[in-house]
N, C-alpha and C positions, 0 to 999 in steps of 0.2 A: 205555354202555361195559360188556364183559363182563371180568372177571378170571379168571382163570385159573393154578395155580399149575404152571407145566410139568417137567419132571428137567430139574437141571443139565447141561448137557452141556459140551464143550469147545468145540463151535460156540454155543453160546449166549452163555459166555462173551466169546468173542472177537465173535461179533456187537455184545457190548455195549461193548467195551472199544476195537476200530477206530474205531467215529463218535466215540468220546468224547476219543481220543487225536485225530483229526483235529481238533475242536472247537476241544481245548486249542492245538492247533498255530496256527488263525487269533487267539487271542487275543496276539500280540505284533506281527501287521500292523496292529492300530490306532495305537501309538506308530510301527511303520514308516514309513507313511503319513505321521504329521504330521511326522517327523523329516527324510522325504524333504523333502515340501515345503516344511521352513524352512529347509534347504541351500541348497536353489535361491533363496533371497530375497537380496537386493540386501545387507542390515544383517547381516554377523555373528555377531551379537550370539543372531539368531533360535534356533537351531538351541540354544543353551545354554538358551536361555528354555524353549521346549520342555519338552527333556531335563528342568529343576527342576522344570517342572509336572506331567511326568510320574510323578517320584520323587514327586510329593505327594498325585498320585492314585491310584498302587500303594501309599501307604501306608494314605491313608483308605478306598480301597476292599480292600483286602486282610485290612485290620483289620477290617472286617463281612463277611466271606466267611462267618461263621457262618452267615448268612441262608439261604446255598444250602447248606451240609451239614447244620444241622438240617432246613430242610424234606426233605430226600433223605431224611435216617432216618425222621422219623414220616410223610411218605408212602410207602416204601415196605412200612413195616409196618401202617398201615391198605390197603393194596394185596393183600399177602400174606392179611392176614384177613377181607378182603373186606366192611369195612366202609366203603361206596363215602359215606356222610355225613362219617365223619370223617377220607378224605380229601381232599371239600373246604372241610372246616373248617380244614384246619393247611395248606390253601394260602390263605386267604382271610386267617387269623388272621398267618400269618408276612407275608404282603402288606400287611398294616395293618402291620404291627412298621416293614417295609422303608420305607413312606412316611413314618411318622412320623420315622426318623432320617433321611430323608433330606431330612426340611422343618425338621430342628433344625440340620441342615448347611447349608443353606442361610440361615438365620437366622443362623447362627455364622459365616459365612462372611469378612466382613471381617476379624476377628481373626484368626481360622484360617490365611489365605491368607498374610495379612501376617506373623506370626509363626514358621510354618512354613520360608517362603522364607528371609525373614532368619536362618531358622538353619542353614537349607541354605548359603548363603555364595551368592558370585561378585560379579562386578560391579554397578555401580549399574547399568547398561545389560542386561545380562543377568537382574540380578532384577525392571525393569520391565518386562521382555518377558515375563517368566514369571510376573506378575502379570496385565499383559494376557490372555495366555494363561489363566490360571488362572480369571480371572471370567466368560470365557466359555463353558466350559468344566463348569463347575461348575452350571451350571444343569440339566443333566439327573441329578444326584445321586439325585434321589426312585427314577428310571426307571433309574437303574443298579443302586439296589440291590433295586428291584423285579423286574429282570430276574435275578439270582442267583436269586431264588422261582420264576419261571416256570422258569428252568434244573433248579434243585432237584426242582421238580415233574417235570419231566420225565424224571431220571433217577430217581426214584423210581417212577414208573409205567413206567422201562423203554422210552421213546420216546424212544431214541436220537438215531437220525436228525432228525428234528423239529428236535433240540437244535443237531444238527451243520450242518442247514439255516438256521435261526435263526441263526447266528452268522456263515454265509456272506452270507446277506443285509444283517446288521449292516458288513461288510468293505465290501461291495460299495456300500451305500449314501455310507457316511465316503470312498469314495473319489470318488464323483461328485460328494459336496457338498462335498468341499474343494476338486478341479478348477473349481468353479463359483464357490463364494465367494473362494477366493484368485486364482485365474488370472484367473477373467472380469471379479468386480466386484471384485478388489484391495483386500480385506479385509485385508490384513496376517496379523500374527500371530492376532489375534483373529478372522479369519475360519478358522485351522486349528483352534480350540477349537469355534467355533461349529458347523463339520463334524462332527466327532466327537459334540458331543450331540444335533445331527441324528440319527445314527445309532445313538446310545440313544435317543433317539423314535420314528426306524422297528422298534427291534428290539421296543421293547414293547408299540408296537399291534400287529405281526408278532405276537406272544405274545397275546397276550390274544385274537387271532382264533382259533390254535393250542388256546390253554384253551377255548374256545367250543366246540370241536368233539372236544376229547377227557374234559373233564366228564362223570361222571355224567349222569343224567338221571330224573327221576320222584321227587324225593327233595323234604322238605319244603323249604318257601321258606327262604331264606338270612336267618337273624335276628342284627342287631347285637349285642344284648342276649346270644344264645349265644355269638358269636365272642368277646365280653368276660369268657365264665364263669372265674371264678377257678381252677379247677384246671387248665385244660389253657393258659389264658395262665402260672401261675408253671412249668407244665412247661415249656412254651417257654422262659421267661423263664431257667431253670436250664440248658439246653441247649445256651443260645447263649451265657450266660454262661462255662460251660466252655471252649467251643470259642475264644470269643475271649479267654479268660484264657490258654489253649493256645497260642493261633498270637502275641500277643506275645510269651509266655516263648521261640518258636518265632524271633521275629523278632529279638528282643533276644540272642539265642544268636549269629547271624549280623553283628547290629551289631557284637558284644563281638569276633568274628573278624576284620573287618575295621580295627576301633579298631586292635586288638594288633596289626595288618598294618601300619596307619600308621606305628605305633611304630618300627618297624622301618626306616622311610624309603620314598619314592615310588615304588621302583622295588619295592618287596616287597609294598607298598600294590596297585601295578596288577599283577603277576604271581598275587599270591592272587584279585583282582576277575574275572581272565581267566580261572584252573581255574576258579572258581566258575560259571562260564559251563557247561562239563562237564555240572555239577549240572544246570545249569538245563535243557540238552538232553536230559537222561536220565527229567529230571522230569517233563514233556510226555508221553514213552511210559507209563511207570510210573503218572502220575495215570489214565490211562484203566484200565487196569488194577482201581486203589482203587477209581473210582468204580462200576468194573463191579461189586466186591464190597459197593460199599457198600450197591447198589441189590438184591442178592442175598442179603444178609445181612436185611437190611431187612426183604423179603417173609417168607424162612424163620421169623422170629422172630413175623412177625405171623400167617405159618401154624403156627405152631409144628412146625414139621421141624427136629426136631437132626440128624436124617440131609442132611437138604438141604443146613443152612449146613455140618456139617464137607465135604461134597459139594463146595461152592462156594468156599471156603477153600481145598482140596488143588487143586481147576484153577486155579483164580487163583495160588495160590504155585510152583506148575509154572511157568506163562507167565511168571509175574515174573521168578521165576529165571533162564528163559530168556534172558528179555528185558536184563535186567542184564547178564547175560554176556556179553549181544551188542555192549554199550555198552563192558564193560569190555574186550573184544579189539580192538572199534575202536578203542577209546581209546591202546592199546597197540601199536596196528602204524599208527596215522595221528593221533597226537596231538600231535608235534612238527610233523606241517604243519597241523592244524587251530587251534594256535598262532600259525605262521607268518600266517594265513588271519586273526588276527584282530587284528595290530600286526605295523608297521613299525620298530617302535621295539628295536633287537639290548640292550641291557640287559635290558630286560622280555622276548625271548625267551630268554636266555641264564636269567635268574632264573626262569622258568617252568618249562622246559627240566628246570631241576635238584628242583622238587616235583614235576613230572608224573606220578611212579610214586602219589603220594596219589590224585591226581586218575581212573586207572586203577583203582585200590583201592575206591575210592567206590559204585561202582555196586553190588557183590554185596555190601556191608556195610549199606548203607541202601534197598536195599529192600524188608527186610522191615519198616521201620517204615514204608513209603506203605500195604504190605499191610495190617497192624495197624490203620493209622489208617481204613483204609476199612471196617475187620470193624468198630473201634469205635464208626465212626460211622452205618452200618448199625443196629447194634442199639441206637444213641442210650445207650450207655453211654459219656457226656461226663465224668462223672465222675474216670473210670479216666484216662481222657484227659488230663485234667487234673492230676491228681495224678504221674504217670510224666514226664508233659512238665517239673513243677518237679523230681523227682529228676534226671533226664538234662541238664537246665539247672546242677543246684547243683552237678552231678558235673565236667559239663563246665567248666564257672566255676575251679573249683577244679586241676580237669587244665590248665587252657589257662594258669593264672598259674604251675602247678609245672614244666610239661614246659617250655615256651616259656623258662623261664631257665634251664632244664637245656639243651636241645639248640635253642632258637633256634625259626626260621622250621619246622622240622620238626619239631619238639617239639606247636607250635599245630595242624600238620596233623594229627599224632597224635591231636589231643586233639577233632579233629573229628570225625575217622571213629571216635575212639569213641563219641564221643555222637551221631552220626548209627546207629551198630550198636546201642547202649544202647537205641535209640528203640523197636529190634524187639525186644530182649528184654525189659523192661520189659512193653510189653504183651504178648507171646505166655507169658510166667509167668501172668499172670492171666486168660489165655485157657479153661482148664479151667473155671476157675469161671463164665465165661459162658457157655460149652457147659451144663454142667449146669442151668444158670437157664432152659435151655428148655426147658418142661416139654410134653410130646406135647399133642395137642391129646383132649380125650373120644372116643371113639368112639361115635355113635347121636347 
């Protein structure tokens, strides 16, 4: 395999930012899929079962998503410097990290599952189905969080497509093997669990065929004893610590939203859970974007071009821009029927109805913290990451208990969009300093 450091362009860009954005867009047909198929079962009950296992596995797999944005950074910047051994050392080294947590998850599994559930609530009949559910399910844990590395790797070396094919095939398999185990041989619920890590099995032999052929090649043999060397395992180990101390304060920011929504009563409960939806469609476009940066920040840093990354930074926050604005005008001339489109229920459109203008708001205020988070994690400054993420956390905490008994249900949306806007200033203030940190590379 040859590297190559090419100019940014605005078609390169967007070359990388489409597959990545279609990518992200198949990852919510895997819960579609199972949710379809526990509709149609006979027990009621199913379809809630599900949904709990679902929430349990967006939790514990979301909460290791480090796996895939550190490997992205330090392979893309062994990429960039064209040291083709180390990287595939920091995919072999983060591929052990991803097995081992995913065989202590497996180990922990009974506590975990049982404990988890029961604090999620529902019926006795709805949390033994989400139990069912959940142990069958759980056994591809190792290959899911292994698969985040192969993704990683891939958007670090800039193979897109690969990525966006890989996740097609994952779709595609989870839907044939749930038609088979449920429909043919009437596995139940636990035949829809057992589909889905079918198809974390196919996506990771899929990968690991993928790494086979986009590897390096000629380089010395792959030794245990170096993947174990203590300084580039505590630099992992510091990397992903960040990023997963990041995306709780990240998730705990959004728990604490919807507690204070509770508070408020059911109907204020499910109208903030519905804008919050907004988010989540806008976040799909905008992550392809980040990651486009992330994998281009990456390279620059390990070429040392300061001209590159600010290069790569100004097209990426062009597009984003755009890109937001496009969500925010949708959002504004068709957001009481994409409302309409997602309850029947006239309280909660009436209560949605009257925040919508936040939810329109949202888009050109928070993305420049997706841009940010991609620059930072490009250049594997977790750190900064981390530190910003607890001020925009302590700030919002404190906005969301003052506004909210000031002006109510809008008080809290206030106090969102500002720490969703905080997220971009925060790090674009210490963004000079990491421009400067890249020092040119020698000449000769």
């Amino acid at each position: 395999m040859t590297v190559s450091t090419r100019p940014v362009t605005h078609a390169r860009v967007l070359g990388l930012a489409i597959p990545i954005a279609l990518a992200n867009l198949t990852q919510p047909l895997l819960a579609a899929v199972d949710t379809a198929m526990a509709g149609h079962m006979a027990d009621t009950s199913a379809i809630g079962g599900v949904a709990l296992g679902g929430v349990f596995f967006n939790f514990v797999f979301w909460g290791f998503g480090f796996l895939r944005m550190g490997t992205t950074g330090l392979v893309a910047q062994a990429w960039g410097a064209r040291k083709l051994e180390d990287l595939r050392d920091n995919l072999w080294r983060a591929m052990l990290l991803a097995l081992a947590i995913g065989v202590a998850i497996l180990l922990l599994r009974g506590p975990l599952i049982g404990f988890t559930i029961q604090l999620l609530g529902g019926t006795y009949t709805v949390q033994a189905d989400a139990i069912t559910y959940t142990h069958a399910r759980i056994w591809s844990a190792p290959l899911v969080l292994a698969n985040f590395v192969v993704l990683g790797y891939l958007l670090g070396v800039q193979r897109v497509r690969q990525a966006l094919a890989l996740q097609l095939w994952v779709n595609l398999v989870n839907v044939v093997a749930v038609l088979l185990f449920v429909r043919q041989w009437q596995w139940g619920i636990a035949g829809i669990g057992y589909a889905t890590a079918c198809a974390d099995l196919a996506g990771f032999l899929a990968g690991l065929a993928v790494l086979a052929r986009l590897l390096p090649r000629g380089l010395p043999p792959l030794r245990l004893a170096h993947l174990l060397h203590a300084a580039p395992l505590k630099r992992l180990a510091l990397i992903n610590r960040d990023i997963f101390l990041r995306t709780m304060l990240l998730l705990g920011s959004f728990g604490w939203f919807a507690h204070a929504g509770a508070r408020q009563g059911d109907v204020i409960l499910a109208a903030n859970a519905l804008l919050m939806n907004f988010q989540t469609f806008m976040a799909y476009g905008l992550d392809g974007l980040a990651h486009a940066v992330e994998a281009l920040t990456g390279e620059a840093i390990g070429a040392r071009q300061r001209d590159m990354l600010i290069r790569a930074i100004r097209i990426s926050a062009l597009w984003s821009g755009m890109l937001a604005l496009v969500f925010t005008l949708v959002y504004a001339i068709a957001g009481n029927d994409i409302v309409v489109l997602l309850t029947n229920q006239e309280p909660i459109r009436t209560a949605a109805a009257q925040f919508l203008p936040w939810a329109v708001l949202m888009p050109v205020v928070s993305v420049w913290g997706f841009l940010m988070d991609g620059v930072y994690i490009g250049a594997t400054r977790t750190r900064d990451l981390r530190l910003c993420m607890f001020v925009c956390t302590a700030c919002f905490l404190l906005l969301a208990v003052l506004l909210q008994e000031a002006w109510g249900n809008h008080g809290l949306w206030l106090a969102m969009t500002l720490f969703m806007g905080l997220r971009g200033v925060t790090l674009g203030w210490r963004l000079p300093k990491l421009l400067r940190a890249v020092q040119p590379a020698p000449v000769g």
